[in-house]
N, C-alpha and C positions, 0 to 999 in steps of 0.2 A: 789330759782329757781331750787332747786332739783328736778327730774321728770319731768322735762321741757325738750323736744326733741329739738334740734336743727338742722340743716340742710336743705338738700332740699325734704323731703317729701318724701321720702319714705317709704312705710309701713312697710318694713321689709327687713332685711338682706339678706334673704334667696331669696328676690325680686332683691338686688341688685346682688346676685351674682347670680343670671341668667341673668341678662341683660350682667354684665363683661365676662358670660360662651358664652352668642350668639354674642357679638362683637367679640369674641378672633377666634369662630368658623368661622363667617363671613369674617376673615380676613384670617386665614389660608384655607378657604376653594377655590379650585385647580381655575381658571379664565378658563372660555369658550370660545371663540368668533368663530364669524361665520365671512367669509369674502363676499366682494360683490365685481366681480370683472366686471369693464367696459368693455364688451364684444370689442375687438378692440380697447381697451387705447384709446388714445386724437383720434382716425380713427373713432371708433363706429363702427356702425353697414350702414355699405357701401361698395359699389363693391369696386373692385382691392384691396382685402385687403385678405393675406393669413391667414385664419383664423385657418386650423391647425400646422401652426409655431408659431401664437400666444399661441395658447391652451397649446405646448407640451411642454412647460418647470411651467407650475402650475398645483396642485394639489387640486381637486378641490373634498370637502369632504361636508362628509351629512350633510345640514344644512348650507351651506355655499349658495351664489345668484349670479344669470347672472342678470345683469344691460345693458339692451340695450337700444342704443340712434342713431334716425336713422329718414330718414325724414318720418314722419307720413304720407305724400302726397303720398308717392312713394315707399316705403317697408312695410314689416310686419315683423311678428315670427310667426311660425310656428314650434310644436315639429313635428317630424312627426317617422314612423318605420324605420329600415335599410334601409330595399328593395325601400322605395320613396325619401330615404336619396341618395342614389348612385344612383338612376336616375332623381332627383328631380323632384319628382311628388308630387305637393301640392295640388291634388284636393281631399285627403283625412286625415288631418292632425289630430294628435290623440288630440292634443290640439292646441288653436289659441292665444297665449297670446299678438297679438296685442290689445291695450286698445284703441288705438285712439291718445297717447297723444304725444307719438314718444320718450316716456322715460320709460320703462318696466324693470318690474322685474321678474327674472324668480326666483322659489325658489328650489334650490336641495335640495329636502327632502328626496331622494329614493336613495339607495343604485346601481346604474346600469350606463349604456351609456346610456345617451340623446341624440340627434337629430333634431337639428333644421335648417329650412333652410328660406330665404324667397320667397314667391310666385311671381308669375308676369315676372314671364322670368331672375328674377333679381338671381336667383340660379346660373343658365348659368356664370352668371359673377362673379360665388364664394361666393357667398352668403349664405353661407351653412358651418357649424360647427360642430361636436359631441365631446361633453366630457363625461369622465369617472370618475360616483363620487363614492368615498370611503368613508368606515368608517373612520374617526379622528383616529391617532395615538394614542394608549396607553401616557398617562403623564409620562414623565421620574421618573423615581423611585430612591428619594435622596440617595445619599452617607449614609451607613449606620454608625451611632457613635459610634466611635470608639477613645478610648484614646494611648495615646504614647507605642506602644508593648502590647498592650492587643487585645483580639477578639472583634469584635464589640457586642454591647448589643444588646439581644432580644427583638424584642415589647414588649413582656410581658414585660418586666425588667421596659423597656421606660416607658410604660404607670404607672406604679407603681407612676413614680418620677409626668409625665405631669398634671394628673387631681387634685392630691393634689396638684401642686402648680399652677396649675388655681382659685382650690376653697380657696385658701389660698392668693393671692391675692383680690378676691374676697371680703374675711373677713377683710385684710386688708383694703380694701375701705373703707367697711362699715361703722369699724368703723375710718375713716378721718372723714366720712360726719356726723358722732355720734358727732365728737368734735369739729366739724367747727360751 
């Protein structure tokens, strides 16, 4: 049975240790998310509800979403400018994101203040919000390694050690799956 490969099929080493290179990349690489926050919690999107005491304690960043839930019969959304914001004037709204279905998604994708308010007199009774989205916080930047009374290591230094003992795992698989 000499020359007889065994394992699970893999054509080559150099195969498997790119796949062990993208899982280890995959898994150390930083998690994103984006939040979607219910415009007025368990209230939604209905009068008598102070909508800039809800807004001003979250932080509401690019990429992140307004989720509005509100009766489809009887309100809308409306982005609209400053100037129609502080007087609620919705006969010219820069966007209409009511769908019809009374459960909307608004998406902050733009770096500015929004505006939105809704039409039908129902402004008057507070109906009306703006928030301020930002760019995402920088990723905290880890504790640099550092051993008991020495300086901490340089990336350079770091990387020396990391990719060889990525691809040196790697090798080590291979050959597992060579003898299995």
């Amino acid at each position: 049975m000499e020359g007889v490969r065994r394992g699970f099929g893999f054509g080559s080493g150099s195969a498997m240790a790119f796949v062990v290179l993208l899982a280890l990349v995959l898994v150390m690489a930083p998690e994103a998310s984006a939040t979607r926050f219910t415009v007025g919690g368990n209230k939604g999107w209905t009068t008598n509800v102070n909508y800039t005491i809800w807004a001003q304690d979250k932080h509401f960043y690019n990429g992140d979403w307004l989720f509005f839930v509100y009766d489809r019969n009887q309100q809308n959304i409306l982005e609209v400018n400053s100037t129609d914001y502080e007087t609620c004037n919705s006969d010219h709204p820069l966007h209409n994101w009511t769908t019809g279905a009374g459960r909307d998604v608004v998406p902050l994708n733009v770096t500015r203040r929004y505006y939105f308010l809704s039409g039908k007199g129902f402004c008057y009774s507070g109906m009306k919000m703006t928030v301020k989205v930002e760019n995402p916080p920088p990723p905290p930047k880890a504790a640099p390694v550092t051993s008991k009374g020495s300086a901490p290591l340089s990336p350079v230094f770091r990387s020396q050690f990391v990719l060889p003992a990525i691809f040196a795992m790697g090798a080590v698989w291979d050959s597992f799956l060579r003898f299995c």
